[in-house]
C-alpha positions as CSV (number, residue, x, y, z in Angstrom):
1,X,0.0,0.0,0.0
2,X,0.6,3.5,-0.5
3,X,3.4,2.8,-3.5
4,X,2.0,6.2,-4.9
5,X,1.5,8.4,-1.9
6,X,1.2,11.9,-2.4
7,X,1.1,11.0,-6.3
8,X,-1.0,12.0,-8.9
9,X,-2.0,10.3,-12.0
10,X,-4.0,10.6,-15.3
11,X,-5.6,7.9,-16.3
12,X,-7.2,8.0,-20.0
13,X,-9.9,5.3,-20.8
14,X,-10.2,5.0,-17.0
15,X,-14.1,4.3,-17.7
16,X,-14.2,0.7,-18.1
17,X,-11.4,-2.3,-18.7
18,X,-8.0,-2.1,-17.8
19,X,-8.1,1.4,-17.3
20,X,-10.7,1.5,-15.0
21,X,-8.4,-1.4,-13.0
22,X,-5.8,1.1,-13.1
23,X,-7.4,4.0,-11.6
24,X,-8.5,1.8,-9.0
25,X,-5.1,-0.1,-7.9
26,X,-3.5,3.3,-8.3
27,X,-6.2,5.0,-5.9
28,X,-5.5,1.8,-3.7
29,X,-1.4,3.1,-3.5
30,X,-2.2,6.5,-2.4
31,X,-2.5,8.4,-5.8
32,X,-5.1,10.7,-6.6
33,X,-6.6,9.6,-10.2
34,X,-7.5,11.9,-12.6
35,X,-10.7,9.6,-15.0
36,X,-10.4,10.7,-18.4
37,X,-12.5,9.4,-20.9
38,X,-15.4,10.3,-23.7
39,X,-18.3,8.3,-21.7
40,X,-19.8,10.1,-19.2
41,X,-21.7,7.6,-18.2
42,X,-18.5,4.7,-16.8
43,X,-16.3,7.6,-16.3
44,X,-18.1,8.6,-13.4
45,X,-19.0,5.4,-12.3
46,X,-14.6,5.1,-11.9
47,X,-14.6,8.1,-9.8
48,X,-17.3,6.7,-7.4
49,X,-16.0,3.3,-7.2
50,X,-12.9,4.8,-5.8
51,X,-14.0,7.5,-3.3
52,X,-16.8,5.4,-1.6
53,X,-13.8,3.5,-0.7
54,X,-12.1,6.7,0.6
55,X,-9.9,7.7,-2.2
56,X,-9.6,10.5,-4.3
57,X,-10.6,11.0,-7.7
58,X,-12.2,13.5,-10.6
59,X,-13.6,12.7,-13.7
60,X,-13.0,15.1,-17.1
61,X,-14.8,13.8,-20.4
62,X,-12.2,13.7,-22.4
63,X,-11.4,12.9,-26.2
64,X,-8.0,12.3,-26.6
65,X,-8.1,12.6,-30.6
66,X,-9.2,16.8,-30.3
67,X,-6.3,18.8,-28.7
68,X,-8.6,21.2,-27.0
69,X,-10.2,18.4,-24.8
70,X,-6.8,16.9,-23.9
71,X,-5.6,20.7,-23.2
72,X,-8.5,21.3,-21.0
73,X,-8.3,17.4,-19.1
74,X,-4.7,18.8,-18.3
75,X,-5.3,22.0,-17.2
76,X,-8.3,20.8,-14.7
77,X,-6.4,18.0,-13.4
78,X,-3.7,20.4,-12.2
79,X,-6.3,22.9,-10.5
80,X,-7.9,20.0,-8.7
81,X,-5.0,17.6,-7.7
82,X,-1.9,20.9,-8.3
83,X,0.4,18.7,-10.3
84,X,0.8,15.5,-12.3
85,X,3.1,12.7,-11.7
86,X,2.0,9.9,-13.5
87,X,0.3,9.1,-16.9
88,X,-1.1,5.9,-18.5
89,X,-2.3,6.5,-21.9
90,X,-4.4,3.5,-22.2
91,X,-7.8,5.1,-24.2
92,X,-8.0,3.0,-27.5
93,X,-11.1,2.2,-30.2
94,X,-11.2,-0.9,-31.7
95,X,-11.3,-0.7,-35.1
96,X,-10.6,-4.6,-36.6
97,X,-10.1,-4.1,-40.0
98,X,-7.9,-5.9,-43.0
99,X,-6.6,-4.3,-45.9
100,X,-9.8,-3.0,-47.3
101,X,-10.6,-0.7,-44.4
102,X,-12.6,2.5,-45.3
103,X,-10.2,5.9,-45.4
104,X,-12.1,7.2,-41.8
105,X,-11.7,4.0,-40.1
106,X,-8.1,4.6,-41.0
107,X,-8.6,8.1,-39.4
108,X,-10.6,6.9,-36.4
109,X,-8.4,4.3,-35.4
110,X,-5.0,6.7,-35.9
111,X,-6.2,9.9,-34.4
112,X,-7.3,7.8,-31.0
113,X,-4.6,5.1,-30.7
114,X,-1.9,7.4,-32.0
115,X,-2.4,10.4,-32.1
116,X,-3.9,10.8,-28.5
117,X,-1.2,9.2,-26.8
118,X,0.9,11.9,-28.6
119,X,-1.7,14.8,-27.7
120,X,-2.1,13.3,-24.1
121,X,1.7,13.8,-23.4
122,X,2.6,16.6,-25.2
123,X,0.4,18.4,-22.5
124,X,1.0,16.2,-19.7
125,X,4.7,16.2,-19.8
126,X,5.3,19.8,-19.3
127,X,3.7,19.6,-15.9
128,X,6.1,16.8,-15.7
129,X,9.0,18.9,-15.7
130,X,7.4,21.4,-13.3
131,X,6.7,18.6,-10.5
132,X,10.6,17.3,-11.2
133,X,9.8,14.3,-13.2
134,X,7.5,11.3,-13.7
135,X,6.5,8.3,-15.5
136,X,4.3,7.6,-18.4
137,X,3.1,4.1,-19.5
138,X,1.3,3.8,-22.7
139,X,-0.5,0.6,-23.4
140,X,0.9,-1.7,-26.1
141,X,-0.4,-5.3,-27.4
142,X,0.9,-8.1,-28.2
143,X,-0.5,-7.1,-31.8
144,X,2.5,-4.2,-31.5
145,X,4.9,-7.2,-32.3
146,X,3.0,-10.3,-34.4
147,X,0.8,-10.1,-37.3
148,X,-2.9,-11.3,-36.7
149,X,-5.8,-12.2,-39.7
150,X,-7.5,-9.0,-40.5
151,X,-5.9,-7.0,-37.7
152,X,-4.0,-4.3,-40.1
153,X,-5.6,-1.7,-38.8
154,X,-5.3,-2.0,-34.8
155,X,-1.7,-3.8,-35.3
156,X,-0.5,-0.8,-37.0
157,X,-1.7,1.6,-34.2
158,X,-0.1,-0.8,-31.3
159,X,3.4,-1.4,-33.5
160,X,3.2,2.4,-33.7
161,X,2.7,2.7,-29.7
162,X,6.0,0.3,-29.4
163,X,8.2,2.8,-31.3
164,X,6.8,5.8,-29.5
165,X,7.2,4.8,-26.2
166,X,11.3,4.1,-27.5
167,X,11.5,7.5,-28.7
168,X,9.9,9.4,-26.2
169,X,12.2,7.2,-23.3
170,X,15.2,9.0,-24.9
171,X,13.7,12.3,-25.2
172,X,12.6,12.9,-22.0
173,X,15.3,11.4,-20.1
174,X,16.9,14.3,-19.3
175,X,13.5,15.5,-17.6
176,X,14.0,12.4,-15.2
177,X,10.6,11.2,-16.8
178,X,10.6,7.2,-17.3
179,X,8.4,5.9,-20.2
180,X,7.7,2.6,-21.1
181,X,4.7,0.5,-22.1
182,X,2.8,-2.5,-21.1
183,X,2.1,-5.2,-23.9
184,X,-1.0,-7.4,-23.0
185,X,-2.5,-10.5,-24.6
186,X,-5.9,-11.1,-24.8
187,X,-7.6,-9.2,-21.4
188,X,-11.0,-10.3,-19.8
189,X,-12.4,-6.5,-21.1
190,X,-15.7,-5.1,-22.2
191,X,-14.5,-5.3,-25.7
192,X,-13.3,-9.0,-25.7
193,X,-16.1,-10.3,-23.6
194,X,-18.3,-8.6,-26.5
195,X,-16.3,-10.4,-29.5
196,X,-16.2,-13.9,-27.4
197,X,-19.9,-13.5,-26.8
198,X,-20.5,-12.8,-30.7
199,X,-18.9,-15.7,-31.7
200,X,-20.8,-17.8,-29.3
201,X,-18.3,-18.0,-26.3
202,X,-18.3,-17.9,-22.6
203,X,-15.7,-17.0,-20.5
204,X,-14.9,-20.6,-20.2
205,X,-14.8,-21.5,-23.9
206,X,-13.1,-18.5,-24.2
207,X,-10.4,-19.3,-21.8
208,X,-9.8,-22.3,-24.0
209,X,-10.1,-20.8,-27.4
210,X,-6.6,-21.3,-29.5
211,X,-7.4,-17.6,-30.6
212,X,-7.6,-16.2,-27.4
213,X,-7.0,-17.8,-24.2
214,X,-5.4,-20.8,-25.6
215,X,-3.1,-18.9,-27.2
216,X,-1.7,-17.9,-23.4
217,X,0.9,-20.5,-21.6
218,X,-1.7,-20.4,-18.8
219,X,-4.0,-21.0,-20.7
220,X,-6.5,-18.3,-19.6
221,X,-7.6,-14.7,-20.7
222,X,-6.0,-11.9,-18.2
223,X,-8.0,-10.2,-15.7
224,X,-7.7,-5.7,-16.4
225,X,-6.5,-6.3,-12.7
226,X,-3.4,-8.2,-13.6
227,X,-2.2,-5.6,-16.0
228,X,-3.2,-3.2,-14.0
229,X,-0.4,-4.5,-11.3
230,X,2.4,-4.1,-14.2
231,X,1.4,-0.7,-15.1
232,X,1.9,0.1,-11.1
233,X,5.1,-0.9,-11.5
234,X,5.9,0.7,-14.0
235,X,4.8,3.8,-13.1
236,X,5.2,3.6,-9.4
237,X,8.4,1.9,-8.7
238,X,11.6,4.2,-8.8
239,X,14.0,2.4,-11.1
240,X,15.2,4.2,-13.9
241,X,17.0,1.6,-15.7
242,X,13.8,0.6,-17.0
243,X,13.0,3.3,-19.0
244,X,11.6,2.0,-23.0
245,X,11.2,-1.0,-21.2
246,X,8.2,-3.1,-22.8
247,X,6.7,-5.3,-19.8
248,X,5.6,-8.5,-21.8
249,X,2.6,-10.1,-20.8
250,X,2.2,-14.4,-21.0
251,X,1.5,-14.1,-24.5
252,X,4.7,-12.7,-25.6
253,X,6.7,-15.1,-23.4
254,X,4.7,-17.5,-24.5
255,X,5.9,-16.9,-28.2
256,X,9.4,-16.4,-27.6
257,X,10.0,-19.2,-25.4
258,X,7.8,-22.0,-26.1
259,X,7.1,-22.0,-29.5
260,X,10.0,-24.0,-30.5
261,X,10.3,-27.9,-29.9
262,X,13.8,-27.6,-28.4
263,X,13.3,-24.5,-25.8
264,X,10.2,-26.2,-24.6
265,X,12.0,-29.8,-24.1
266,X,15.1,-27.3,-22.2
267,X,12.4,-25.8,-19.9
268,X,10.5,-29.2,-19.3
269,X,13.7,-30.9,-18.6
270,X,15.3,-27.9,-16.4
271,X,11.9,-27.9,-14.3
272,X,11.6,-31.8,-13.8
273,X,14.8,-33.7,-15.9
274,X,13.6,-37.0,-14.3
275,X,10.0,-37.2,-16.1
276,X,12.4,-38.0,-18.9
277,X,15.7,-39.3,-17.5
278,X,16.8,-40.9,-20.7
279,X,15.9,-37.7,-23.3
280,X,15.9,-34.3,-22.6
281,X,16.4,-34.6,-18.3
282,X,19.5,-36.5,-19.5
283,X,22.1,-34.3,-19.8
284,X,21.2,-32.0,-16.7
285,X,21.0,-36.0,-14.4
286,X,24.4,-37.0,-15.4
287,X,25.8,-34.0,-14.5
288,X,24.6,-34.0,-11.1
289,X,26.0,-37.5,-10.8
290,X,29.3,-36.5,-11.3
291,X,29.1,-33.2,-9.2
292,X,27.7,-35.3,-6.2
293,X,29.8,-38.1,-6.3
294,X,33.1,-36.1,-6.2
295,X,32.5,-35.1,-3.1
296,X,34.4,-32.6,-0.6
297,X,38.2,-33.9,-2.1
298,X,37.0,-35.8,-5.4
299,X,37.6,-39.1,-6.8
300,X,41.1,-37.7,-8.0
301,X,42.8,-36.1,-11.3
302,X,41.7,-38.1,-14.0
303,X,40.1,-41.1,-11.8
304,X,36.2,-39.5,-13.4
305,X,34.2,-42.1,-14.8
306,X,31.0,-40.0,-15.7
307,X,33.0,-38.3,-18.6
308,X,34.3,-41.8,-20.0
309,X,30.6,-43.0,-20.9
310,X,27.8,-41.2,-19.1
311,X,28.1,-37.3,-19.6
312,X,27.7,-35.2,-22.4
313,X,29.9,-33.4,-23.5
314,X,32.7,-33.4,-21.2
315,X,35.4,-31.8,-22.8
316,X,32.9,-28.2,-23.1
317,X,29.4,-27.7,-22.1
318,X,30.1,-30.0,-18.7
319,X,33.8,-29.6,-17.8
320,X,32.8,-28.1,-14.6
321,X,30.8,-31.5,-13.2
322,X,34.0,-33.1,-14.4
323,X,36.1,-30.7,-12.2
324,X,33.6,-31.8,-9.6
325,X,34.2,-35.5,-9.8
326,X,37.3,-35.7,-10.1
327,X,38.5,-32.4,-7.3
328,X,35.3,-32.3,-5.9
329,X,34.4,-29.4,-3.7
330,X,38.0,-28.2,-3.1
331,X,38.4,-27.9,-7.1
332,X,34.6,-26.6,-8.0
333,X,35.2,-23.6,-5.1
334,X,39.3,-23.0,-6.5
335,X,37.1,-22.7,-10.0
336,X,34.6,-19.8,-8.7
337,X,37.0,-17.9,-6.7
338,X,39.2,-17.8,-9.3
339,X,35.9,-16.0,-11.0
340,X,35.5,-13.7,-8.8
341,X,39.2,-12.5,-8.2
342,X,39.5,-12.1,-12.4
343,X,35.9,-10.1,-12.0
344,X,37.5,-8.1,-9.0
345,X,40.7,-7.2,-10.9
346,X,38.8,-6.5,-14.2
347,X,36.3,-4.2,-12.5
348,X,39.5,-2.6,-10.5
349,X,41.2,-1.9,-13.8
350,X,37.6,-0.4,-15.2
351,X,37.3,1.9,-12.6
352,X,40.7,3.4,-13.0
353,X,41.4,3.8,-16.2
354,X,42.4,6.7,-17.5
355,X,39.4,7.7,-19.8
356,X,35.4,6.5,-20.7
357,X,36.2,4.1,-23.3
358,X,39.0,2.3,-21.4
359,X,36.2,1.8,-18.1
360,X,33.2,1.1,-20.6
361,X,35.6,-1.5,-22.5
362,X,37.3,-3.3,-19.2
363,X,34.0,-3.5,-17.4
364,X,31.8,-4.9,-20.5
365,X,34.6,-7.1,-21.6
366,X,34.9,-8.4,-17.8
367,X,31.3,-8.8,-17.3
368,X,30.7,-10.4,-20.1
369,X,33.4,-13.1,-19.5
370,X,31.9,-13.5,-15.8
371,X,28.4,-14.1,-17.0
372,X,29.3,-16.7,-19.7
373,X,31.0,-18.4,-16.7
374,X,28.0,-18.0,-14.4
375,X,25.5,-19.1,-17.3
376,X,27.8,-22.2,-17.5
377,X,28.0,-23.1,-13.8
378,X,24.5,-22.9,-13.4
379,X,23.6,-24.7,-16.2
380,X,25.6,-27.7,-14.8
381,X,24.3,-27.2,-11.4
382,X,20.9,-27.0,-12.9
383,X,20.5,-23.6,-11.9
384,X,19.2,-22.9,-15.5
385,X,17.9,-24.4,-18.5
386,X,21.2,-26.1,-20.9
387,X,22.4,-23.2,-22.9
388,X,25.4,-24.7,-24.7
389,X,27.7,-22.1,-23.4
390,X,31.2,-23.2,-22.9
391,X,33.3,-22.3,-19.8
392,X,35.5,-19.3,-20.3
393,X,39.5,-20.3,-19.8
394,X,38.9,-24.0,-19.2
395,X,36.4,-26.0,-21.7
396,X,37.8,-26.9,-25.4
397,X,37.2,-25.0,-28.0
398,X,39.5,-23.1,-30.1
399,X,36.5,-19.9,-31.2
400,X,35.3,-19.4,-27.5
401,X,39.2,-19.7,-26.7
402,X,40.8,-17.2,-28.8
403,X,37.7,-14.9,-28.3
404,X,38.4,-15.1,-24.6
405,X,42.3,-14.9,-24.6
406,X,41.2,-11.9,-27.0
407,X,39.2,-10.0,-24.3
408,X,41.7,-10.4,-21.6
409,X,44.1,-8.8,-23.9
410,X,42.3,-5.6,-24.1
411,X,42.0,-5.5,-20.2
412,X,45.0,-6.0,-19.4
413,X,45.9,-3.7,-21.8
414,X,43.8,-0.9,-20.3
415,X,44.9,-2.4,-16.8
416,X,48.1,-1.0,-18.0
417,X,47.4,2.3,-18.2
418,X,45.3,2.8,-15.6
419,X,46.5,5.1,-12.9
C-alpha cells in the first residue's frame, strides 16, 4: 500500500477495462486519479467506485483525438490535484479491420490510438517537468509485435505505440521522466467479452479458445487487474534503468520461449529432468551425478568415470561437473574464486582507467566473460535451462578460446594504463 503516496496520476480510458483497474489499484497506493475518458456515463462510475472507498478521484470527459479536450483534461487536473506525476495512456477504439478498411476508419483508429497518446503527453509532460519528473506508460499489445488475420488496422496503431514509447524514453530522459509500455495479450475487457460473446463463447470457452485464451501459456484470458499491477510498477516503482522497457505479458513469453520444440524440451527438462531421465532430463541428471559423487576432495585427477561413458559433452558444455568428480568441492570452489578475483581485478582496472572508453571497455569485456561463466556453472548445477555455453579459460574449444584470450588482452591492456 501507498506505492504512490502523495502522487498523482492521469488515467485516459479510466471508464471501463483495464483502465478503469488502473485508476482503482493506483487510488489503492495512495495516488489521486484523474478519469479521463469520452463516456460520461462509466467515467463517473470510476470516480465513485474509488471514493466510496475513501480515495480521491475526478472525472474530465475527455477525447483524446481533439487537442482542446486533452488541453483542458490537463489543465483541470492540475487545479484539482496541483500537479501530475504519473500518466497511462491506455484510451484506444477498436477498429478490426484488413486491408480494405474504409479511409475514416483509418482516421478513427489513428487519431485515437496514436495520435492521443501523442496529444495526451505533449500536455501532460510539461507539468512533468514542473513537478521534477514522472513516469508515463502507454498501453501496447501483443499485436505491437506479431501479425494477426485482419488486424492491419489495430496492429499498425499498437506497432506504432511500441516505437513511440522508444522514442519518447530518450527524449525525456533528461527530464528524469521514465516511459515505457505494457504489452498485454488477450484481457478479460468489455470489448473482448463482446467479440467472445458474438462468436458464441463464454468465459470458459473462451479461456480455452486457441485464438484467445489458448493462445496464453496459462492458458486463460487476463483479468484488467493483472495488467493493471504491471502498469503500477511501472509507473510507481523508482527504477530508472527501466525506461523504454516493454513489460511483456504471457502471450509474448509464450511466443518467444515455447514456441519452439527444443526450448520447450530445455524448460521441461530444467523444471523436472527425471520425467524424462533418458531424453531431454538426461544431460542436466548426469551432471549432477558426477558433481555429487566427487564429493568434498573428489575421486582424483583423471580417476572420473562419468565423462568416460555417461556425460555429455565433457570436454565443453560439462567440464565443470568433471572438475567436480574428479577435485570435488575443493576444485569446484578454486574454479569460482578464481571467478570472482579475475571479476575483481577487471572491475579494478575499469574503474581506474584513464578515460570513458578504457572503463566502458574493461567492465563490459569483464562482465561479459563472468556471466558466460556463471551461465555455465548454473547450467551444470541445474541452476538454469542447458544453454550450450562453454566455460571461459577451461572448456575446449578453439573460437570461445581465442575470443576469450582476446578479451583479456584488451583488459589488461587498459589495466596498464590505468592510474
Amino acid at each position: 500500500m501507498n506505492r504512490l503516496k502523495d502522487k498523482v496520476a492521469v488515467v485516459t480510458g479510466g471508464g471501463a477495462g483495464i483502465g478503469r483497474a488502473t485508476c482503482e489499484l493506483f487510488a489503492e497506493e495512495g495516488a489521486a486519479v484523474l478519469v479521463a475518458d469520452w463516456n460520461v456515463g462509466t467515467g463517473p462510475e470510476t470516480v465513485k467506485a474509488i471514493t466510496d472507498r475513501g480515495g480521491r478521484a475526478h472525472f474530465v470527459p475527455t477525447d483524446v483525438s481533439d487537442e482542446n479536450s486533452v488541453r483542458e483534461m490537463v489543465s483541470e487536473a492540475v487545479h484539482v490535484f496541483g500537479r501530475i506525476n504519473v500518466l497511462v495512456n491506455n484510451a484506444a477504439v477498436f477498429v478490426l479491420r484488413g486491408i480494405d478498411a474504409a479511409p475514416h476508419e483509418w482516421r478513427q483508429i489513428l487519431d485515437v490510438n496514436v495520435m492521443g497518446p501523442a496529444l495526451v503527453a505533449k500536455h501532460v509532460v510539461p507539468e512533468m517537468r514542473k513537478a521534477g519528473g514522472g513516469a508515463i506508460v502507454n498501453l501496447g499489445s501483443i499485436s505491437s509485435f506479431i501479425a494477426q488475420p485482419q488486424f492491419v488496422t489495430y496492429n499498425a496503431t499498437k506497432g506504432a505505440i511500441a516505437q513511440i514509447t522508444r522514442c519518447m524514453a530518450l527524449d525525456l530522459a533528461p527530464d528524469n521522466i521514465r516511459v515505457n509500455a505494457v504489452c498485454p495479450g488477450a484481457v478479460w475487457t468489455e470489448i473482448v467479452q463482446r467479440l467472445t460473446r458474438e462468436a458464441g463463447m463464454d468465459r470458459k470457452a473462451a479461456d480455452a479458445d486457441p485464438a484467445w485464451g489458448g493462445a496464453h501459456m496459462i492458458k486463460r484470458i487476463a483479468e484488467p487487474r493483472e495488467i493493471a499491477c504491471a502498469i503500477l510498477f511501472l509507473g510507481g516503482v523508482r527504477l530508472r534503468y527501466f525506461a523504454a522497457l516493454a513489460l511483456p505479458c504471457a502471450i509474448v513469453l509464450y511466443e518467444a520461449v515455447m514456441a519452439a520444440a527444443y526450448r520447450r524440451d530445455r524448460i521441461e527438462a530444467f523444471l523436472n529432468p527425471y520425467a524424462d531421465p533418458r531424453g531431454s532430463g538426461y544431460h542436466i541428471i548426469q551432471s549432477l551425478i558426477a558433481v555429487g559423487t566427487g564429493g568434498v576432495s573428489g575421486l582424483g585427477l583423471m580417476a572420473g568415470r562419468q565423462k568416460l561413458f555417461y556425460l555429455p559433452y565433457p570436454y565443453s558444455d560439462f567440464i565443470f561437473a568433471v572438475i567436480g568428480e574428479e577435485l570435488g568441492l575443493i576444485g569446484t570452489a578454486a574454479i569460482v574464486a578464481g571467478f570472482v578475483l579475475f571479476l575483481w581485478r577487471g572491475l579494478r582496472a575499469a574503474w581506474r582507467a584513464p578515460d570513458a572508453f578504457g572503463t566502458y571497455l574493461a567492465a563490459g569485456l569483464t562482465l561479459s566473460i563472468v556471466l558466460q561463466a556463471f551461465i555455465n556453472l548454473s547450467v551444470v548445477l541445474g541452476l538454469l535451462p542447458a544453454k550450450g555455453i562453454p566455460l571461459p579459460f577451461i572448456s575446449h574449444g578453439g573460437s570461445s578460446l581465442v575470443l576469450t584470450l582476446f578479451s583479456l588482452g584488451l583488459i589488461l591492456s587498459v589495466s596498464q594504463h590505468a592510474d
